[in-house]
C-alpha positions in Angstrom: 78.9 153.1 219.5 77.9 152.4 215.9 75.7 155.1 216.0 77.7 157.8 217.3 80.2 156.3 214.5 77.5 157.3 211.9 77.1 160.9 212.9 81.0 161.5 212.8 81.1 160.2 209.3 78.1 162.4 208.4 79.8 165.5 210.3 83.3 165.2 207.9 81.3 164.3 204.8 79.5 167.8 205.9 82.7 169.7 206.3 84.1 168.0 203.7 81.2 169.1 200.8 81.3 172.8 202.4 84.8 172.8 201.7 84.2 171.7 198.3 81.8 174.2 197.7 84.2 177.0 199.0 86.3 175.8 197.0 84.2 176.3 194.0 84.1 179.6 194.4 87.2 180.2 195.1 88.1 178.9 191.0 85.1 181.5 190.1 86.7 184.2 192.1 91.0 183.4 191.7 90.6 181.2 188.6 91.2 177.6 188.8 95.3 178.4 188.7 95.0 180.9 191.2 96.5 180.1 195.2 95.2 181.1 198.5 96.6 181.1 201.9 95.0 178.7 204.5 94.1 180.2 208.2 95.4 177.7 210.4 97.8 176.0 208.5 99.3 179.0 206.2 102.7 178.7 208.1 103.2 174.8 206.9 102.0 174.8 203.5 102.4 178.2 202.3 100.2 179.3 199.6 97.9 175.7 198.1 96.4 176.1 194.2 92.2 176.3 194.5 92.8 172.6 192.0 94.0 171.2 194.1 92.1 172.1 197.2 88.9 171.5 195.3 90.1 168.1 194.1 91.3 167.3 198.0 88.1 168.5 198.8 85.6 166.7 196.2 88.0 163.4 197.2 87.2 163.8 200.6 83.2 164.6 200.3 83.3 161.2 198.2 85.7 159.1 200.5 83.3 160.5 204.0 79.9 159.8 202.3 80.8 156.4 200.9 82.1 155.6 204.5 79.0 156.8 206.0 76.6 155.1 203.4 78.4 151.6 203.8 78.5 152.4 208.1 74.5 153.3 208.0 73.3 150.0 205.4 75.6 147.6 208.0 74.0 148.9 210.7 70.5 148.8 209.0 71.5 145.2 208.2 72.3 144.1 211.4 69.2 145.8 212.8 66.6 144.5 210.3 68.4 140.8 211.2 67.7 141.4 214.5 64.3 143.0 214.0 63.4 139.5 212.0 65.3 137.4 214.5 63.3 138.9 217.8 60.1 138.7 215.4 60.5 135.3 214.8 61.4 134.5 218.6 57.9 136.2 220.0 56.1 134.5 217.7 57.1 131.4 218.7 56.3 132.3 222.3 53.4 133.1 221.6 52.5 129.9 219.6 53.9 128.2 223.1 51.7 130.0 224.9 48.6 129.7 222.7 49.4 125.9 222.8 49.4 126.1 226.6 46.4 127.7 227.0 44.7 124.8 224.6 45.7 122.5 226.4 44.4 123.9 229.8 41.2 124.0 227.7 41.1 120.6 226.2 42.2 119.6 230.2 39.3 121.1 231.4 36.8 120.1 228.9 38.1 116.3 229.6 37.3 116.9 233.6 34.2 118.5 232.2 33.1 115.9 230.2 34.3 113.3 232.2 32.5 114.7 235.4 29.1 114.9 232.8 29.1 111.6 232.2 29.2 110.3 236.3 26.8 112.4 237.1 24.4 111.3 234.8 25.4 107.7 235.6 24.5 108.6 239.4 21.2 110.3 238.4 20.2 107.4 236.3 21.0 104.9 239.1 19.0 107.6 241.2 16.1 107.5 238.9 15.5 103.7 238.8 15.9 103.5 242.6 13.2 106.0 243.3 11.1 104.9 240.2 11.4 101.1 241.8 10.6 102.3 245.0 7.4 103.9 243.7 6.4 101.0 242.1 7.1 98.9 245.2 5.1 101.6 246.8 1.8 101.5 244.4 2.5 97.5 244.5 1.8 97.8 248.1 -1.3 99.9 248.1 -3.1 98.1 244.7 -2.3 94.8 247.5 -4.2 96.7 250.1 -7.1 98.3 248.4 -7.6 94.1 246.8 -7.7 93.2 250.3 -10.3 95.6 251.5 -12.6 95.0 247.8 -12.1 90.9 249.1 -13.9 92.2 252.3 -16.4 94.0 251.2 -17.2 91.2 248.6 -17.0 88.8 251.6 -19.6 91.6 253.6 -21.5 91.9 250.7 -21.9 87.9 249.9 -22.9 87.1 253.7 -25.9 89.7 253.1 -26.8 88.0 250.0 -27.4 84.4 251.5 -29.2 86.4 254.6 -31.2 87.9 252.0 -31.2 84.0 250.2 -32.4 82.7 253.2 -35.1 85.4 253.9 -36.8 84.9 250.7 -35.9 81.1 251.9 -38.3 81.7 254.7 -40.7 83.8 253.0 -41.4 81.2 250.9 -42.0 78.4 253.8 -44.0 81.4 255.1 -46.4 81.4 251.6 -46.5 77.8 251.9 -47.7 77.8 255.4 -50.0 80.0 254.9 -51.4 79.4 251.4 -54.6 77.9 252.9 -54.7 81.3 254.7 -57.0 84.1 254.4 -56.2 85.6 251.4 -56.3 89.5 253.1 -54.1 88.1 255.9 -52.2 86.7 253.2 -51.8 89.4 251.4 -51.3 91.9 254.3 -48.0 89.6 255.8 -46.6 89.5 252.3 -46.7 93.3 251.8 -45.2 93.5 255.3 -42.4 90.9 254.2 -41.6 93.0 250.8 -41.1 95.9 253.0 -38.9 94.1 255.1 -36.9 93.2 252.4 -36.6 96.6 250.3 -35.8 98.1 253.6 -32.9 95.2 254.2 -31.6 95.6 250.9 -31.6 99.5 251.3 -29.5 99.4 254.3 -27.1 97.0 253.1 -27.0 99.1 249.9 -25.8 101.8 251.7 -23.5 100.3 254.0 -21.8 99.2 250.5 -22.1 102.8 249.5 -20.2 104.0 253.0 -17.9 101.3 252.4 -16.6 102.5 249.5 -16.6 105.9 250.4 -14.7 105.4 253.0 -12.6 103.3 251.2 -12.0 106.3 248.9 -11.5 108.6 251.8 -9.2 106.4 253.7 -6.7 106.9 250.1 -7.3 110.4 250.3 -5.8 110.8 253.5 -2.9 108.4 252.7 -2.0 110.5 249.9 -2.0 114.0 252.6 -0.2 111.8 254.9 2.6 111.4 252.4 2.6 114.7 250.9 2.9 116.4 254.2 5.7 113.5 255.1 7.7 114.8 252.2 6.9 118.7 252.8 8.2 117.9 256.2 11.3 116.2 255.4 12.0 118.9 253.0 11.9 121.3 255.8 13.3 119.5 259.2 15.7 117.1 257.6 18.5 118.5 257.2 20.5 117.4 253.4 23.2 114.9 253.8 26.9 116.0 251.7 27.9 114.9 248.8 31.6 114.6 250.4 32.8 113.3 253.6 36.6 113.8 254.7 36.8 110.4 255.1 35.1 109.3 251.4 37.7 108.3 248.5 39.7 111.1 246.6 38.1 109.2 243.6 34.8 110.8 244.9 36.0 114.1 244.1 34.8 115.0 240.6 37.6 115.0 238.3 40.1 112.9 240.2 40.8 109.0 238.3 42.3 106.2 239.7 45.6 107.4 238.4 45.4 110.6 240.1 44.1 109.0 243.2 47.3 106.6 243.1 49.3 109.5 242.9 47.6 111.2 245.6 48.1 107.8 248.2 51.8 107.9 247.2 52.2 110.8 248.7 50.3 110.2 251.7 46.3 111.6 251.1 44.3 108.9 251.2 40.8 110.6 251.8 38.8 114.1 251.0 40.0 115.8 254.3 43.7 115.5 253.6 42.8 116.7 250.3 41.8 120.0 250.9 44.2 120.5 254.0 47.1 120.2 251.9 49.4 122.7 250.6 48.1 122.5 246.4 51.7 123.4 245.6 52.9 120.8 247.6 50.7 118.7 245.8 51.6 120.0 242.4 55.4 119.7 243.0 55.1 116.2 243.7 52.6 115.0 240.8 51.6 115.8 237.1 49.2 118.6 237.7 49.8 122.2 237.9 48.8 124.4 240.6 46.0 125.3 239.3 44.2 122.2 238.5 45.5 121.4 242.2 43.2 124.2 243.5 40.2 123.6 241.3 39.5 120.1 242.6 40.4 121.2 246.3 37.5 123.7 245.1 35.2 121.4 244.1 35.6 119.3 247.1 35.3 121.8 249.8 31.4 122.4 247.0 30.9 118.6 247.6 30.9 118.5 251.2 28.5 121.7 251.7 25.1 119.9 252.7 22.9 119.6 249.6 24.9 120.4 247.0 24.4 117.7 244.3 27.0 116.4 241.6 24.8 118.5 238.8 24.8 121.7 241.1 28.4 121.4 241.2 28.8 122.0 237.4 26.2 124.7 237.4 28.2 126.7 240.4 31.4 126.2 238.9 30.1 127.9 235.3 28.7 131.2 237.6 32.2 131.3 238.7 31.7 129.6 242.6 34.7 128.1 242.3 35.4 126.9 246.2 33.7 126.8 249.5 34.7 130.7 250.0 33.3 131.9 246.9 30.1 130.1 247.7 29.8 131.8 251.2 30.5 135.3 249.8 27.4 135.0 247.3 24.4 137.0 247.7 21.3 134.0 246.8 19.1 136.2 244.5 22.5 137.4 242.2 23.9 133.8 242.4 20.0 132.3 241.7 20.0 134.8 238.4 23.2 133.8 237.2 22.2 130.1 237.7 18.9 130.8 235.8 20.8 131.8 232.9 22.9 128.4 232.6 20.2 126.2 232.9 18.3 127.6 230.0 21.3 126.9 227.9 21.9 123.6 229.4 18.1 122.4 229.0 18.3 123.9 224.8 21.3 122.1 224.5 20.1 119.1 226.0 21.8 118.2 229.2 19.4 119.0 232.3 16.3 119.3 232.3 13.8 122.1 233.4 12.7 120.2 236.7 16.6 119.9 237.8 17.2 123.9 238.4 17.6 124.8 241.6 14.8 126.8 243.7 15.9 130.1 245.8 15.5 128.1 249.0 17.9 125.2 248.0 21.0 128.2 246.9 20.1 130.2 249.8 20.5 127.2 252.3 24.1 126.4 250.3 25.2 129.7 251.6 23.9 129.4 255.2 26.1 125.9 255.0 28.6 127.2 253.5 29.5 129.9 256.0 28.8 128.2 259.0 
């Protein structure tokens, strides 16, 4: 409305300066005494003076433009307020929203961070099991091989006092037969010595068999357990992380707080969990909708067979962010993208080479995951 009142005002103060200008030269034409007759009004006024239509005429071009200058700056006013006023409004809203979105971020680098540090607790705890284990192991053989070297040193002493009581009877033997011919003599000690060097021969390589078959026997108990492993690599089938019946605290991410939360309300365990309606869960606790759905996410990860509690970061950072993401993954695509996160993660120090994931272990987290 304001605006159409502007281009009225404009339209008169037009009509009103043409006027003034007619009336101009009218005073060049009839002299500034002279009278005219108007068109449309000639039968009320009769003949008007060209004064004193150009001074009605220069009043009204003045009176019009000063209305429409003072219309237009109000309405410039009013719009420049409200220009500022909406400026200032988006501004804020989008300060709120910049705030929001820092927050999610700081959120999630919390759950990150927080998640970082159990999983290296469990690996650690993991590490000195298997590292006792192996001692216990190494313990066990150093106990067996000291128990074969005590039997061969048992063998080996009883074939040293045979030998002791050899030379024993050799010597009763030279005794004997010291009043002997000498040739005789002679003859049964050469025979003896033989009889010796061919004794001590024998049982010098018996030792020699022994301990190459001691050697052999360690061999073979090192295959043994290489195979056992390579076997249980491929028959054994990997046990979950997750159970539906394990904690909600097992969940990466999820505190005893949330997991109070979570029991008020009637989950008490990792199947309920990810058969619940998130927005159910988000209307009746402190986290949004979306952090509802990210830890479903991660639990549905947990309870695919192999998947570890380091994997689960990994996956999550290619952008697997549930159970369904993970079966819809082709293994070489998702093994590249993988690839690329661990070299980060091992320059910056928190996994190391030997902890990456081989083709065979991401391919068998598909299969799992879409069966």
């Amino acid at each position: 409305m304001q605006g159409k009142t502007i281009w009225i005002l404009g339209f008169l103060s037009f009509l009103a300066g043409l006027n003034a200008v007619n009336a101009i030269f009218m005073s060049v034409n009839l002299g500034i005494e002279g009278t005219f007759q108007p068109y449309l009004i000639d039968s009320l006024t009769g003949g008007i003076p060209v004064y004193v239509y150009l001074f009605v005429s220069v009043l009204a071009t003045f009176i019009f433009l000063g209305a429409t200058s003072i219309k237009a700056v109000t309405e410039l006013s009013n719009k420049a307020l409200l220009n500022e006023i909406n400026a200032k409004v988006n501004t804020i809203e989008s300060g709120q929203k910049l705030q929001q979105k820092v927050l999610e971020s700081l959120q999630a680098r919390v759950f990150l961070v927080d998640e970082s540090v159990n999983g290296m607790r469990k690996e650690v705890a993991k590490a000195f099991g298997k590292q006792e284990e192996e001692m216990k192991q190494v313990q066990a053989n150093l106990i067996t091989l000291d128990s074969k070297l005590a039997e061969v040193k048992g063998e080996m002493a009883k074939q040293i006092k045979g030998q002791s009581e050899e030379i024993k009877k050799i010597n009763a033997n030279l005794a004997n037969l010291f009043t002997k011919n000498l040739a005789d003599f002679k003859d049964e000690l050469a025979g003896q010595l033989v009889k010796m060097a061919n004794n001590m021969e024998r049982h010098e390589q018996r030792n020699r068999k022994s301990e190459k078959a001691i050697l052999k026997q360690e061999g073979e108990i090192a295959e043994i357990k290489v195979n056992l492993e390579r076997l249980e690599d491929e028959f054994v089938k990997p046990k979950p992380q997750l159970t539906s019946q394990c904690k909600v605290e097992d969940v990466r991410g999820i505190g005893e707080n949330t997991g109070n939360e979570l029991r008020e309300m009637g989950i008490t365990n990792v199947g309920e969990l990810v058969l619940t309606d998130p927005a159910v869960i988000a209307d009746k606790t402190d986290m949004s909708e979306k952090v509802v759905e990210k830890l479903q996410g991660r639990a549905q990860l947990g309870m695919v067979p192999g998947v570890k509690e380091k994997d689960l970061v990994l996956l999550e950072e290619a952008g697997v962010m549930n159970r369904k993401d993970l079966a819809d993954q082709d293994p070489f695509e998702l093994g590249r993208k993988i690839s690329g996160i661990v070299k980060v993660y091992v320059a910056e120090g928190k996994i190391s080479d030997a902890e990456k994931p081989t083709i065979e272990e991401i391919d068998s987290w598909i299969r799992f995951a879409k069966a």
